[in-house]
KOLMIDO-147035 format. One record per residue: z, x, y of N, C-alpha, C, CB in turn. Coordinates in steps of 0.001 Angstrom, whole numbers, plus 500000, padded with zeros to 6 digits. Glycine has a CB too. Example, Ala and Ser with C-alpha at 12.3 -4.5 7.8 and 13.67 -1.06 7.14 Angstrom:
% residues 2
ATOM,507800,513190,494310,507800,512300,495500,507800,513200,496700,509046,511308,495527
ATOM,507080,512850,497750,507140,513670,498940,507870,512900,500030,505725,514084,499402
This chain:
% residues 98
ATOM,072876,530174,629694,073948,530872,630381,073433,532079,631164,075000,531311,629385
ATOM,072410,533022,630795,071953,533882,631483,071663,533518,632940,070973,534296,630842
ATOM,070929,532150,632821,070626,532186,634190,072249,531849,635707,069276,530825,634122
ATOM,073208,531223,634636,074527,531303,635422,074767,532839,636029,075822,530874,634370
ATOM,074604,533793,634907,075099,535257,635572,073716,535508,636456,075471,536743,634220
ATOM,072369,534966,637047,071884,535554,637767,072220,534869,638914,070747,535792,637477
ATOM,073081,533459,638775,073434,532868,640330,074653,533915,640697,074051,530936,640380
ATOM,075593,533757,639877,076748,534906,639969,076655,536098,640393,077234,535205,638928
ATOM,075629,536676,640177,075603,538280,640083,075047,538857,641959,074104,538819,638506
ATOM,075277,538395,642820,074401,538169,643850,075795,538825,644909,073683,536308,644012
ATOM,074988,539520,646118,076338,540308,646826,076709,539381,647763,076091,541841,647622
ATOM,076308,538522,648189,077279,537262,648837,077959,536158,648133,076529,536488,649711
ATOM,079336,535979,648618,079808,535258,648083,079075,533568,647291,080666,535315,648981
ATOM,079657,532906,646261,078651,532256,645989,080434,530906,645789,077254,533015,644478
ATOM,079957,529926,646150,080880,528950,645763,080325,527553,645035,081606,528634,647004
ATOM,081020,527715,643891,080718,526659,642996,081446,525310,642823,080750,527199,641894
ATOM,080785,523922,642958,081492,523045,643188,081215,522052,641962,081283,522616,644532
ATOM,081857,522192,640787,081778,521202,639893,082093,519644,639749,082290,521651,639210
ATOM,080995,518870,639964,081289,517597,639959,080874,517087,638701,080748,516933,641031
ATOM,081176,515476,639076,080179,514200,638530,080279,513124,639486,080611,513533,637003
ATOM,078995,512564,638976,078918,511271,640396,079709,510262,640147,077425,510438,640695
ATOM,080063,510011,638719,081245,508848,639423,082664,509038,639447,081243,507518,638718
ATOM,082778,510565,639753,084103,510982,640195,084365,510949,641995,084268,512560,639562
ATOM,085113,510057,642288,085409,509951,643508,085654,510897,644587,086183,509392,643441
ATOM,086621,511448,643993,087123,513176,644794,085476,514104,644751,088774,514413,643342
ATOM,084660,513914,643835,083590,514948,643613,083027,514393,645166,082424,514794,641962
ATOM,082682,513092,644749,081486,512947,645686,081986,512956,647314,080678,511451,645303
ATOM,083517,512803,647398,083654,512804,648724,083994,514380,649491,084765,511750,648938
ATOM,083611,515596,648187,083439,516548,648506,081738,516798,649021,084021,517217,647489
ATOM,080686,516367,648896,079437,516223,648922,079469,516710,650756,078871,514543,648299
ATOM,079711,515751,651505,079843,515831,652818,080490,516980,653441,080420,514808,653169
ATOM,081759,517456,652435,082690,518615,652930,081679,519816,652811,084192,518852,651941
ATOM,081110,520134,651680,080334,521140,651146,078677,521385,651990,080218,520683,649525
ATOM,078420,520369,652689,077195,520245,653504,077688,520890,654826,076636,518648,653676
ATOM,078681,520413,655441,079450,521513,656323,079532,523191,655926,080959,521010,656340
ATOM,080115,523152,654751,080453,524846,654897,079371,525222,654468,081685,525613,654068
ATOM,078035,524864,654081,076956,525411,653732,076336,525658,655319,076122,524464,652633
ATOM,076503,524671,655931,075552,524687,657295,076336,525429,658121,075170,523215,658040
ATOM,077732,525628,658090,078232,526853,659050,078439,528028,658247,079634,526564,659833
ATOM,078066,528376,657047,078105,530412,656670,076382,530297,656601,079165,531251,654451
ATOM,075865,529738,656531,074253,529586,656682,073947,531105,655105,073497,530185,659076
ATOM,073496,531946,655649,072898,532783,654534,073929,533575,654318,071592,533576,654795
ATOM,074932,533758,655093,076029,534598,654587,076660,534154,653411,077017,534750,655528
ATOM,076551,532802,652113,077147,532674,651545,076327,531503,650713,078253,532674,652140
ATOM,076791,530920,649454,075929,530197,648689,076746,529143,648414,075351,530858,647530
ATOM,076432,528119,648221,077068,527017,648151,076311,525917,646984,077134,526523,649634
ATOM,076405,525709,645583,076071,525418,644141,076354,524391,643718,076521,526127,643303
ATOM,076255,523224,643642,076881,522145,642804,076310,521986,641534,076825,520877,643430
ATOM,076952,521832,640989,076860,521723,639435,077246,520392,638898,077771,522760,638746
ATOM,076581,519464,638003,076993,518681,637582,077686,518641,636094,076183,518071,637840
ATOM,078863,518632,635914,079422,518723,634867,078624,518143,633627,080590,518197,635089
ATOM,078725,516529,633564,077753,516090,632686,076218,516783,632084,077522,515021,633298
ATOM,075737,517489,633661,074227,517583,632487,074566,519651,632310,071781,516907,633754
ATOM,075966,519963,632609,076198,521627,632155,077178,521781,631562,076334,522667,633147
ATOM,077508,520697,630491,078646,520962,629846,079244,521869,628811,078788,520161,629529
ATOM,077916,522947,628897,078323,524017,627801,078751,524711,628894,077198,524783,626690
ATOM,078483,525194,630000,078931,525894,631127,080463,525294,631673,077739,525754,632253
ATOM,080704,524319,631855,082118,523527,632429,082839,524117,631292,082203,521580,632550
ATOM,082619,523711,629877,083958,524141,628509,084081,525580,629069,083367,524141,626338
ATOM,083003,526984,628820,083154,527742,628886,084236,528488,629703,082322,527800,628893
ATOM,084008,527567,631343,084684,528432,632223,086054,526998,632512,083446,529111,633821
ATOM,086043,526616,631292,087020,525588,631370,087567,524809,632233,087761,525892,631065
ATOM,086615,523979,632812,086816,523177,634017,087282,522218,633826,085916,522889,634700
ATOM,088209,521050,634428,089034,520251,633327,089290,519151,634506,090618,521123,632474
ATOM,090009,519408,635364,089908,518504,636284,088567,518482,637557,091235,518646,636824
ATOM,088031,517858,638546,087296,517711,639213,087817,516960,640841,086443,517134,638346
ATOM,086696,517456,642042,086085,518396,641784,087138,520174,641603,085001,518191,642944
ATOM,085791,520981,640867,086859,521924,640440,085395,522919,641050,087674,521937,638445
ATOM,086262,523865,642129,085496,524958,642990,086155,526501,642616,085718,524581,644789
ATOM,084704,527127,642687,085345,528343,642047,084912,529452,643089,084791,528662,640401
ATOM,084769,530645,643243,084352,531851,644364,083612,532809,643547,085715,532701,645155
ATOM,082478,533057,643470,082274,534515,642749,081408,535103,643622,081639,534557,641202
ATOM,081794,536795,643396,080970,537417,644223,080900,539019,643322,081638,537371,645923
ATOM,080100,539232,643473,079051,540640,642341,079310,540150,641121,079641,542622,642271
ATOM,079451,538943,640493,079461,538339,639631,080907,537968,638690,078539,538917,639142
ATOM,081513,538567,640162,083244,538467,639294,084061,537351,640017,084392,540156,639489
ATOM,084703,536120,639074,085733,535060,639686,086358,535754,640537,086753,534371,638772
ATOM,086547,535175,642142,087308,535722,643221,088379,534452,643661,086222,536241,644501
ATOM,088545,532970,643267,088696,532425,643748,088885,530566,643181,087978,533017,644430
ATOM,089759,530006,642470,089386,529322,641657,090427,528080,642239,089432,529970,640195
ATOM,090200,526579,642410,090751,525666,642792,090191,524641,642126,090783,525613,643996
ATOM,091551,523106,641646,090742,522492,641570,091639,521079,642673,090254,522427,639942
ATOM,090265,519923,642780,090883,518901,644080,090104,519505,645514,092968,519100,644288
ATOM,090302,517885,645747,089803,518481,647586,090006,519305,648321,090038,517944,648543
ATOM,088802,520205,648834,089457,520748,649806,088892,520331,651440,089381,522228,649455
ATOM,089357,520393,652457,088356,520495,653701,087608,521405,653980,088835,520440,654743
ATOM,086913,521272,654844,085906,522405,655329,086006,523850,655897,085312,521906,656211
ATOM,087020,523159,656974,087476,524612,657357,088282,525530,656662,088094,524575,658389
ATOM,089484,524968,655677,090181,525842,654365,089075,526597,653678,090947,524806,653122
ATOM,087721,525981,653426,087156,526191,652396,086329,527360,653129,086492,524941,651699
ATOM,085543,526979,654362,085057,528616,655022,085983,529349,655026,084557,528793,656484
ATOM,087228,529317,655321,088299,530337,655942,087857,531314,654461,090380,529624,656224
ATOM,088398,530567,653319,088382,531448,651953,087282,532233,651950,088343,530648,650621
ATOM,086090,531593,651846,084588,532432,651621,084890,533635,652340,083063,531669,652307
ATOM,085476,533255,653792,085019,534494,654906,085603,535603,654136,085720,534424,656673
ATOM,086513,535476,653479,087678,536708,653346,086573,537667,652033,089806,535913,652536
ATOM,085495,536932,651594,084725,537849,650697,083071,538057,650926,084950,537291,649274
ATOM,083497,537835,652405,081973,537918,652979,081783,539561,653238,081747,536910,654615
């Protein structure tokens, strides 16, 4: 878990996208998330996590449905959804904690 609070703890926003691969909605976020990574470029972090092999991390921050995206920035939840989102919803959000 320590090393979760050193992805967290970071002054740009950081967005976390909890999947698994044979969750449908996860993976057809894969493509969405390659977008908003390639348009905030270093202004922002973009994480996938696989539920299955971090499942002491998923209980913890109690992730339940998928995919399930979260926002943190100086290491504090800013931002928590779960289900598809598009690309541009999903930059719009980041920007607001850039």
């Amino acid at each position: 878990m320590s090393k979760f609070g050193e992805l967290i703890d970071v002054e740009v926003p950081v967005l976390l996208d909890f999947y698994t691969e044979w969750n449908e909605q996860s993976t057809t976020m894969h493509a969405v998330l390659r977008d908003v990574a390639a348009a905030l470029g270093d202004k922002a972090k973009v994480i996938k996590i696989d539920v299955e092999k971090n499942e002491e991390l998923a209980e913890a921050l109690r992730v339940k449905g998928l995919p399930t995206l979260i926002i943190y920035k100086d290491g504090e939840m800013k931002w928590r959804q779960s289900g598809e989102q598009d690309a541009n919803s999903l930059i719009a959000i980041i920007q607001q904690y850039i």
